[in-house]
C-alpha positions as CSV (number, residue, x, y, z in Angstrom):
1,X,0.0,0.0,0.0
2,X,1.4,3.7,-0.9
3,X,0.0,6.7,1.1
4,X,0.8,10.4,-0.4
5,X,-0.1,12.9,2.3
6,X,-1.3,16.0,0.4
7,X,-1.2,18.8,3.6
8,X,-2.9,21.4,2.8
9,X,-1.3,24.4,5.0
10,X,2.5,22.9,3.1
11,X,1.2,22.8,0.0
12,X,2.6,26.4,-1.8
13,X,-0.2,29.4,-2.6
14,X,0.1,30.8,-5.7
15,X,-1.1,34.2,-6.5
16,X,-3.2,33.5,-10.0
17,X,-4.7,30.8,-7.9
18,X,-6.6,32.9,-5.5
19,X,-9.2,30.1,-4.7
20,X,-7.2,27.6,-3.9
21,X,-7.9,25.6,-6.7
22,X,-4.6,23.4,-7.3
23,X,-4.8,22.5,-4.0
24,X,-8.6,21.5,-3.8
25,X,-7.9,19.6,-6.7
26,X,-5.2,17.3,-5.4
27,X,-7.0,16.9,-2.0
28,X,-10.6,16.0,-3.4
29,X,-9.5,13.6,-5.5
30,X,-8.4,11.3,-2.3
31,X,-10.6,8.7,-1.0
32,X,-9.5,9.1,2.5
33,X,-9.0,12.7,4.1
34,X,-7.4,13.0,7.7
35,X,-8.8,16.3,9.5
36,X,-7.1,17.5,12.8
37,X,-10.0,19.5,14.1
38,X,-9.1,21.4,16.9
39,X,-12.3,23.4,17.0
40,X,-14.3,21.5,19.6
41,X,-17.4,21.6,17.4
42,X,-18.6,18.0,15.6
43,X,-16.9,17.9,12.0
44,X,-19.4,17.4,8.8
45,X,-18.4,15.5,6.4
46,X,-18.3,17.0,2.9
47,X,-16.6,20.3,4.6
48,X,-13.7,19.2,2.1
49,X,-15.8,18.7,-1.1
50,X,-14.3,15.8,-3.5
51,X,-15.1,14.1,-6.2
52,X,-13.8,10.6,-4.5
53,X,-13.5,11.5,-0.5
54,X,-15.3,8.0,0.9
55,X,-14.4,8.5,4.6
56,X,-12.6,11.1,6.8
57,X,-10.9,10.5,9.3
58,X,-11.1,12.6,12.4
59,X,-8.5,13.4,14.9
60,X,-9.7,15.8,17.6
61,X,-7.3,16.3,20.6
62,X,-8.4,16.0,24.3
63,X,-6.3,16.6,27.5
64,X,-3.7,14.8,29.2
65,X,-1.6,13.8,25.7
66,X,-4.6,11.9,24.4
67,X,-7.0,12.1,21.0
68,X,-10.5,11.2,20.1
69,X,-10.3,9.4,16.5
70,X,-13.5,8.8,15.1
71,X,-14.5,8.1,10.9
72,X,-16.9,9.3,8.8
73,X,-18.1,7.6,5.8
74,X,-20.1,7.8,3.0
75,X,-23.4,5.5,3.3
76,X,-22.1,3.1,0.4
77,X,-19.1,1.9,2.9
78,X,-20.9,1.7,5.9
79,X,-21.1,-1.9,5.4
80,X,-17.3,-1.9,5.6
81,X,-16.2,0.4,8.2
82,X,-19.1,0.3,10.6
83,X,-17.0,-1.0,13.3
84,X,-14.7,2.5,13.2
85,X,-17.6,4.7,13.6
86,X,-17.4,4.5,17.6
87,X,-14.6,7.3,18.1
88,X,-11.6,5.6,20.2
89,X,-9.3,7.4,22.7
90,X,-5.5,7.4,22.3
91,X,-2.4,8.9,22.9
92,X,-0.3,10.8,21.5
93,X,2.7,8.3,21.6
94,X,0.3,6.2,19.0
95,X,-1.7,8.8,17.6
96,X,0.7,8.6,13.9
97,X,0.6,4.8,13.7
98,X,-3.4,4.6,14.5
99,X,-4.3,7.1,12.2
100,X,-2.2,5.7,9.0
101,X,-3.8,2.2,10.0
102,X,-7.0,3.4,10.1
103,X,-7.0,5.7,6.9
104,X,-5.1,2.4,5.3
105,X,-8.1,0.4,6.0
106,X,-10.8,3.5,4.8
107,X,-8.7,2.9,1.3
108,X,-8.7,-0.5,0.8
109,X,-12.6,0.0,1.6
110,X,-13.0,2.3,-0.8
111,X,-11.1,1.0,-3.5
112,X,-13.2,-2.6,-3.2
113,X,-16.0,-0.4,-3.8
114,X,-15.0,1.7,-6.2
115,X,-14.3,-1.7,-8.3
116,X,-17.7,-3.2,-7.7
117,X,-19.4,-0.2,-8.5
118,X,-17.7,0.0,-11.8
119,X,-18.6,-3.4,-12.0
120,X,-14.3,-4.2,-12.7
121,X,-12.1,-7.2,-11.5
122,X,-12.2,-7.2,-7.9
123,X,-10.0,-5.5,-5.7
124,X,-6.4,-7.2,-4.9
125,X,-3.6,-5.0,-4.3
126,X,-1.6,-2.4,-6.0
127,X,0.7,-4.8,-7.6
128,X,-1.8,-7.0,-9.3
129,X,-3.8,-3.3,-10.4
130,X,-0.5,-2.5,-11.6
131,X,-0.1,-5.9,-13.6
132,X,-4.1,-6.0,-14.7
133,X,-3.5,-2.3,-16.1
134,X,-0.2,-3.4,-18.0
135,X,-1.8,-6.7,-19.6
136,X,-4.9,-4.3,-21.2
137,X,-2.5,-2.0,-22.0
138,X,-0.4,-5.1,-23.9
139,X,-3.5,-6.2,-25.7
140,X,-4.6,-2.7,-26.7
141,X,-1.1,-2.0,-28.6
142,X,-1.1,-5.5,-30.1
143,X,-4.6,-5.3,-31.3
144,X,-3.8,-1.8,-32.6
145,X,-0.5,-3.0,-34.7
146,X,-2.4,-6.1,-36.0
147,X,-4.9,-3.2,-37.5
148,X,-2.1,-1.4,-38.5
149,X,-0.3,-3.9,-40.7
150,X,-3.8,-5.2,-41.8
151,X,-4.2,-2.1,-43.2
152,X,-0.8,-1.9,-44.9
153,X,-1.1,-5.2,-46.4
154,X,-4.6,-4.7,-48.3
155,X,-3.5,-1.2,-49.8
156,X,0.0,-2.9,-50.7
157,X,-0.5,-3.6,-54.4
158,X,2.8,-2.2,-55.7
159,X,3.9,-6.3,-55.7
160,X,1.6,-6.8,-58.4
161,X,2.6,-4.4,-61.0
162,X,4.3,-5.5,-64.1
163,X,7.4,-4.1,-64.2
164,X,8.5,-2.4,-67.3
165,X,11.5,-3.7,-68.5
């Protein structure tokens, strides 16, 4: 599994983007979004608005070095991640490891469904995505230079001119 953090407050403004619309784009096309929400009031989900953000997960600090971690999900994956909806209580020693675990899991969730709802080859893991993609890809260029030399040949009828000699 590979996990790219895109953070928004380290990712650079630039002034012809006043809107925030480079960043928006990278961060709503995750499935999983990790909010620190430091506010003290309940976090909505769809605050960050994404084309493919299927859970959040929610990290809201309490005292004595300890965090509340609780998900939010999209109805479609409540069926998967029902059993994280019950915030849990840790500290801040295992806060990191927690939270990647958790936002892991979200993913995997998410991508399963994304593959039945496309009604594709079910889920594995990155590697056999990786190996799936290359094999269409394979087929699509041989079928494409099969065309290509179908085409040459029935167009080719120099070979039958008489020469003049």
């Amino acid at each position: 599994m590979q996990v790219v953090y895109h953070t928004a407050t380290l990712m650079p403004n630039r002034e012809s983007d006043p809107q925030f619309n480079k960043k928006k784009r990278h961060i709503g096309n995750d499935y999983v979004a990790i909010v620190y929400n430091e506010s003290g009031k309940p976090y909505k989900m769809g605050t960050v608005k994404g084309q493919f953000i299927y859970a959040t997960v929610v990290v809201e600090p309490l005292d004595f070095h300890s965090n509340r971690i609780s998900v939010l999900a999209k109805p479609e994956l409540s069926e998967f991640l029902s059993h994280l909806f019950c915030g849990k209580v840790v500290s801040d020693h295992n806060l990191s490891m927690l939270v990647r675990q958790i936002a892991l899991h979200c993913n995997l969730a998410a991508n399963i469904y994304s593959n039945i709802e496309k009604k594709a080859d079910p889920y594995a893991s990155n590697w056999l995505e990786r190996l799936r993609h290359i094999k269409r890809l394979k087929a699509k260029l041989l079928k494409e230079k099969a065309e290509e030399e179908e085409e040459d040949t029935q167009h080719d009828f120099m070979r039958y001119c008489l020469s003049k000699s």
